[in-house]
C-alpha positions in Angstrom: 70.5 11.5 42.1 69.9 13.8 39.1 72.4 15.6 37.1 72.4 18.2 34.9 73.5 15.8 32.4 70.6 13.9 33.0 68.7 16.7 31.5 66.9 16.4 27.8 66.9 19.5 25.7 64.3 22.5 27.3 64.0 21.0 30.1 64.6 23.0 33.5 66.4 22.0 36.8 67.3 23.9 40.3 71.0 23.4 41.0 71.4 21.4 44.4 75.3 21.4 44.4 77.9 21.4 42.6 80.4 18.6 43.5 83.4 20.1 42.2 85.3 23.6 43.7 86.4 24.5 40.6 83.2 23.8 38.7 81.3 25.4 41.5 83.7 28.7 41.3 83.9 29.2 37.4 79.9 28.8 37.5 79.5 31.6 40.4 80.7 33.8 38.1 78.0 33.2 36.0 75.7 33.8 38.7 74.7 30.1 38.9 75.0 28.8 42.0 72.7 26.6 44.9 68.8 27.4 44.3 69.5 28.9 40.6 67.0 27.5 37.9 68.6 26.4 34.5 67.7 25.5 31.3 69.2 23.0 29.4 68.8 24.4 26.0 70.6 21.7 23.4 72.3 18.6 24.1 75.4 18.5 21.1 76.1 15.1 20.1 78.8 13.8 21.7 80.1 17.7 22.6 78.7 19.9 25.5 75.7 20.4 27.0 74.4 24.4 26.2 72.5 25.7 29.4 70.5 28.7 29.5 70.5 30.6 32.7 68.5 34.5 32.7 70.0 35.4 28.9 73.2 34.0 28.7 73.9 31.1 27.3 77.0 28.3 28.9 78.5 25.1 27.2 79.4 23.0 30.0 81.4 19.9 28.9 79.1 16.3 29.8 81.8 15.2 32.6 81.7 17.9 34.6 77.3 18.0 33.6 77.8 15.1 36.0 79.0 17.4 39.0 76.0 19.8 38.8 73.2 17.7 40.9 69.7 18.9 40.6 66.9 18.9 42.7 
C-alpha cells in the first residue's frame, strides 16, 4: 500500500482514500479528495510533507501523510 508519505519530492500520486474523517474533511476543503492528482513538491526534513494540488500549495504533517493512500 502506497502513501503519500511514500512519495519523493516531484513526484505525483492519485489519492485512493483517505483513512482518517478528519483528515479526509479538512482536505475536501481543499478540493482534494478520491481520484484528485497531487504533487508532492518538497519533503522538509524531519517537518511536513508540501503537496501541490492545481496552484495551491498544503503542508501536511508525515503522520497523517500516512492516512492519504495512493493508487
Amino acid at each position: 500500500m502506497k502513501t503519500l508519505e511514500d512519495l519523493k519530492a516531484k513526484q505525483k500520486g492519485i489519492v485512493k482514500e483517505v483513512k482518517d474523517k478528519e483528515l479526509s474533511n479538512h482536505l475536501i476543503r481543499f478540493g482534494i479528495g478520491k481520484g484528485s492528482k497531487i504533487t508532492c513538491n518538497e519533503k522538509i526534513p524531519l517537518g511536513p510533507i508540501i503537496i501541490k494540488f492545481n496552484l495551491q500549495e498544503i503542508a501536511i504533517a508525515r503522520n497523517l501523510a500516512k492516512m492519504v493512500v495512493l493508487k
